[in-house]
N, C-alpha and C positions, 0 to 999 in steps of 0.2 A: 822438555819440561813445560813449554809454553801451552802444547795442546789441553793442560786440564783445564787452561782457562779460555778456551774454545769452544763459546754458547750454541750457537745457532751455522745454518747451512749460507747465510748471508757473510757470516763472518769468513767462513772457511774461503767463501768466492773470492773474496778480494784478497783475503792474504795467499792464494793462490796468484793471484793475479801480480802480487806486488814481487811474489818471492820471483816471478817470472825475469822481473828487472835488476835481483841481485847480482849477478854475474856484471852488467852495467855498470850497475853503479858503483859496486865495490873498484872496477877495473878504474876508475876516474880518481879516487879515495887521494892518494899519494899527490898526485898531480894539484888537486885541489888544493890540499894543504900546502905542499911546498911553493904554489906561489900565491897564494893567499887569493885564489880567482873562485868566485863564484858557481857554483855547479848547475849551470843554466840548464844542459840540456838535459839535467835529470827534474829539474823542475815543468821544463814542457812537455817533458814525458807524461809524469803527473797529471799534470794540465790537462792533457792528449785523452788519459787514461778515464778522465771526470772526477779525478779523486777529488778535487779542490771544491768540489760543490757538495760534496758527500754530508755538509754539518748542514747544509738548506732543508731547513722542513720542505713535507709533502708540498705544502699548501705555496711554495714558493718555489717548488720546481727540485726540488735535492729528494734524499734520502730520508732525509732527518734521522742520522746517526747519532746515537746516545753516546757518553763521554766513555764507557767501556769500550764500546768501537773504535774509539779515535785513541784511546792509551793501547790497544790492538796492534793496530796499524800504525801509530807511532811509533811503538817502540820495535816492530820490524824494519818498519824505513831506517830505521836510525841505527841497526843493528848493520845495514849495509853501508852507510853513510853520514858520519855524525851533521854535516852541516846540511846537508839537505835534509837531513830530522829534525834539527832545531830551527830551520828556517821556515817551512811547512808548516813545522807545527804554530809560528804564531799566525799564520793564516788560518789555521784549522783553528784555534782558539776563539779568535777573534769571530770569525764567521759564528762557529756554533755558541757562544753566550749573545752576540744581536738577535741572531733569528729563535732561540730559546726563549729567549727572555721579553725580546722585540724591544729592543731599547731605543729604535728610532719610531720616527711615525710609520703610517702606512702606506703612504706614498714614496720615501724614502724605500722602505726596506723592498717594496715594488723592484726600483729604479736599478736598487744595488747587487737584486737578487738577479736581474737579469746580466747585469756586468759581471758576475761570478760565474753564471751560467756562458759567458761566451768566451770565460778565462780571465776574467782579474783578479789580480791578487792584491790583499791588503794586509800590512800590519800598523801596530797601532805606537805612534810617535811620543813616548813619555817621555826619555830621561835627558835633561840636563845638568851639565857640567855643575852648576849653581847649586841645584835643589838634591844632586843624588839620587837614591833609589824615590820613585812617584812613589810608592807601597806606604813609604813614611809622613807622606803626607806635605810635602814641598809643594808651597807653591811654583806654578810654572812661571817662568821666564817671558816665556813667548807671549806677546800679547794680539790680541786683538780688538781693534777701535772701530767702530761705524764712522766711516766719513761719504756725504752724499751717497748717501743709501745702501752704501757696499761696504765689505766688511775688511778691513786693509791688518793683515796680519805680518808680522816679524819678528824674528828668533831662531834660533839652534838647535837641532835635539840629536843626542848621540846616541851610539849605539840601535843604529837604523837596520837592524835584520833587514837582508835581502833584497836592501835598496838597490840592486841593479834589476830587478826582477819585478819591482812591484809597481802596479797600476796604479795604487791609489795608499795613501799616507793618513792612517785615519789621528790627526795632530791633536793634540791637548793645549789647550792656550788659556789665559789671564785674559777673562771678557772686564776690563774695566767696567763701564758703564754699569754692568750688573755686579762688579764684583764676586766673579763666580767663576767658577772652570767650565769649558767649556770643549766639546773638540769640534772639530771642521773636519769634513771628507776633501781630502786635497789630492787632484788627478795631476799624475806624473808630469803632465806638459803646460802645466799653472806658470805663466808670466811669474816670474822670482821666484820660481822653488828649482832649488840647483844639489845638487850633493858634494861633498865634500870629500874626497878620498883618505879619511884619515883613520881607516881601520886597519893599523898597527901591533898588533896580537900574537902571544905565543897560544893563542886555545880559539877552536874555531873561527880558523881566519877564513875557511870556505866563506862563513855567512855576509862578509863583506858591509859590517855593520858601521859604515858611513856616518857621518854625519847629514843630517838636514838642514838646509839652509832657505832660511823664508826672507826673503825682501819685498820686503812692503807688498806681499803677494795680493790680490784680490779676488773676492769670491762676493757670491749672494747670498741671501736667504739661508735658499735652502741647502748649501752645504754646512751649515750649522746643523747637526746631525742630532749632539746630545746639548744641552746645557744646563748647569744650577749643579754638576757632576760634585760628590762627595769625594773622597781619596780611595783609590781604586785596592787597599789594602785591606777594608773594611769588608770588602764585598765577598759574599758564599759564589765563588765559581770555581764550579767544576772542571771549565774547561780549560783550567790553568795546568791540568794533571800533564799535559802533552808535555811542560817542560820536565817532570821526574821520569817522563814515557822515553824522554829521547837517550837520558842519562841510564834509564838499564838498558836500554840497546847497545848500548855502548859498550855496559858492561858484560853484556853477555856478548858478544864479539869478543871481548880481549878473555872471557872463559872460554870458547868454544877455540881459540886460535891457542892458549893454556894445553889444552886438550890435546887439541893435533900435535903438539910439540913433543907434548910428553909422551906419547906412543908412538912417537917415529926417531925421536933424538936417543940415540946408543954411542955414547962416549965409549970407548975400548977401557976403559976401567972398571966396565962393569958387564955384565950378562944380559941380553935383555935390552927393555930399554929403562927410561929412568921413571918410566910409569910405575914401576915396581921396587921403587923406590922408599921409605914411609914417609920420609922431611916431606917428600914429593905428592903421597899421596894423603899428609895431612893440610897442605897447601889449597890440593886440588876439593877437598872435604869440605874446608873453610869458604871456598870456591861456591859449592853449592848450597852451603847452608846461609851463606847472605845473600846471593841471587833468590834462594826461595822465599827465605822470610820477605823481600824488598818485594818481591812478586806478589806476593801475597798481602801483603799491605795497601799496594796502589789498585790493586783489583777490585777488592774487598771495600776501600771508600771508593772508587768510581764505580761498581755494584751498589752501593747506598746509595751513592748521588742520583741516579738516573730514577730511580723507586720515587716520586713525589711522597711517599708517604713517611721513608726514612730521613729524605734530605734533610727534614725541619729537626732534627736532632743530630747535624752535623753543626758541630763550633770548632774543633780546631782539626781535625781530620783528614783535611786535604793539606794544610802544612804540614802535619806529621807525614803524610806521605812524601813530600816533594825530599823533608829532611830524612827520612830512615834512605829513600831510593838514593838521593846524592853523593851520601856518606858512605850508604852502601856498594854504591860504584867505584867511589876513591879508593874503600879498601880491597873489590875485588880485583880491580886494575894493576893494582897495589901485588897484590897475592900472584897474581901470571907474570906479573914482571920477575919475581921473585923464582918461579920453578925454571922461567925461559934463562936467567940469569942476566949476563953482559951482554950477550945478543940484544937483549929487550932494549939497549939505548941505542943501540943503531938505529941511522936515521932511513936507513931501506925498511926495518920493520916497524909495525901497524900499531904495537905495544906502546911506542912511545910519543904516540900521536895519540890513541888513547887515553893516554897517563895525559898527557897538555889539556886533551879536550874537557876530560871530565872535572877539571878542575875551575871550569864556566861553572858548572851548576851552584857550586857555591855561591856565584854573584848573582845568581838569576832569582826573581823574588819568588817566595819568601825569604828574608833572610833570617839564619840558623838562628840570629840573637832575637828575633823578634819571633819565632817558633816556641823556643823555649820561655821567650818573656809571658810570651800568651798563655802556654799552659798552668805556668807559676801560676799569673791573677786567677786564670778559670778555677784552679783546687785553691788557693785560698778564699774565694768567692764563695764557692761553695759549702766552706769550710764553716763559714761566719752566717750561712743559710743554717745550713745547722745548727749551730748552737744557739740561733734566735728560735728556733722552733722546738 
């Protein structure tokens, strides 16, 4: 199903290259999950591979992959691997909206493109306990004060994707003095930055999302990266699509394992196997017809997005997408559990690690109530355009 949406001979390389690692990665999957350990050597695989630099424009040493590439190749990874698709992807995220966008200076995005290039990895430090999802607009916690000319930061932030893995901590903090948010680039081995072991989880416990802990940490300047930052909710990025990219991989894993089940499982009650079944093969129907629609939705706004010419008439697009791909993985997941039966909750098979994992994407921003609140105001905004004209 995937290959329709398979543009160019660029794309075909890499997902070549990546399906090469499925056997890999898949064999780690179990393991991962049951002890809630990190899947490091699928990430220096990666690494190994240069995928991590793939979102760096030309002009900074990458690729400069557009956001249909990275929903590509996300949701193949993810299809082998739920936590090393969601934990990638907030590097690939990250990467490809600074160097799009170029949201540091030009010296910075120099410094940081060269540390990408020799294998760092970054995700970005939002959420605290206090403030909730950042999307909504909390302030942070974490503050940072200038004292004798350096910048002494301290606070918590949880749900740290891939903190065993990452180079660098790109942190959101409370710049008092300026009254403003602000983040700092924070390297793994910063005097007071320690992690926290308290990723506790029934749903992607691969990604080992820690807490961060900053003690009176100190930095200069110029790791002050972004400041005067507005709420990261507000913002048109496309390259948030990685997180609906990892949730169909997911689900198409628990379809294609559907699949195999049902052409190979022949109970002696019946003829055949239970593929020719109808309960079974109207399962398998509902199977493909949310996988397509979800398919086609996330393609279709990451296709807009990459166009500059369509982007400027995307407003709510990319949260419809994250919610149609979410929902629609809960309910395909949902559905193969359903033809596999009782087998589907043993904890040897793949379904019910599936079923745990995709039930992250509900927490991951956007959230559903603030998807659907946005579209309400858009049509009645628009509603009230009207009838003033």
């Amino acid at each position: 199903m995937k290959d329709l949406f398979i543009k160019t001979d660029f794309q075909q390389k890499w997902l070549d290259r990546l399906y090469e690692k499925e056997a890999a990665f898949k064999s780690k999957s179990a393991e991962t999950d049951q002890q809630a350990k990190f899947p490091m050597e699928n990430m220096q695989e990666l690494v190994r591979m240069g995928y991590t630099s793939l979102p760096l424009t030309k002009e900074y040493g990458g690729e400069g992959i557009g956001v249909y590439d990275m929903v590509l190749f996300q949701e193949t990874i993810a299809s082998f691997d739920a936590a090393t698709g969601l934990s990638i992807g907030w590097h690939m995220g990250t990467i490809g909206e600074l160097y799009e966008k170029k949201l540091w200076s030009e010296d910075r995005l120099n410094f940081f493109a060269k540390e990408v290039l020799d294998g760092a990895l970054v995700n970005r430090a939002l959420s605290e306990a206090q403030t909730g999802s950042p999307t909504r607009g909390g302030r942070p916690g974490t503050t940072a004060v200038k004292k004798d000319g350096r910048w002494v930061i301290s606070g918590r932030k949880g749900y740290t994707s891939m903190s065993p893995a990452l180079t660098y901590f790109l942190t959101s903090v409370w710049i008092e003095e300026t009254e403003s948010i602000g983040f700092f680039l924070l390297h793994k081995d910063t005097k007071g930055l320690s992690i926290d072991e308290t990723w506790d989880v029934m749903a992607m416990r691969g990604t080992e999302s820690h807490d961060l802990v900053l003690d009176h940490v100190q930095v200069d300047d110029f790791m002050l990266v972004e400041s005067s930052v507005g709420p990261r909710g507000s913002r048109i990025n496309g390259w948030a699509l990685h997180i609906p990219a990892c949730y169909l991989g997911i689900a198409q894993a628990a379809r294609d394992y559907a699949i195999q089940f049902a052409n190979t499982h022949s109970p002696n009650s019946i003829k055949g196997t239970i593929s020719e079944l109808p309960n079974v093969q109207r399962l398998l129907g509902e199977i493909e017809l949310e996988l397509m629609r979800a398919r086609h939705v996330i393609y279709h706004v990451a296709e807009a997005y990459d166009d500059p010419e369509r982007r400027q008439y995307i407003k709510n697009e990319l949260s419809v997408a994250k919610y149609t791909v979410t929902n629609a993985a809960l309910a395909i997941v949902d559905k193969a559990m359903r033809v596999v039966g009782a087998k589907s909750l043993q904890l040897s098979n793949p379904l019910q690690r599936y079923y745990r994992d995709v039930r992250a994407g509900l927490h991951n921003p956007p959230m559903d109530d603030m998807t659907l609140q946005k579209l309400a105001m858009t049509a009645i905004e628009e509603g009230k355009s009207k009838e003033e004209n």
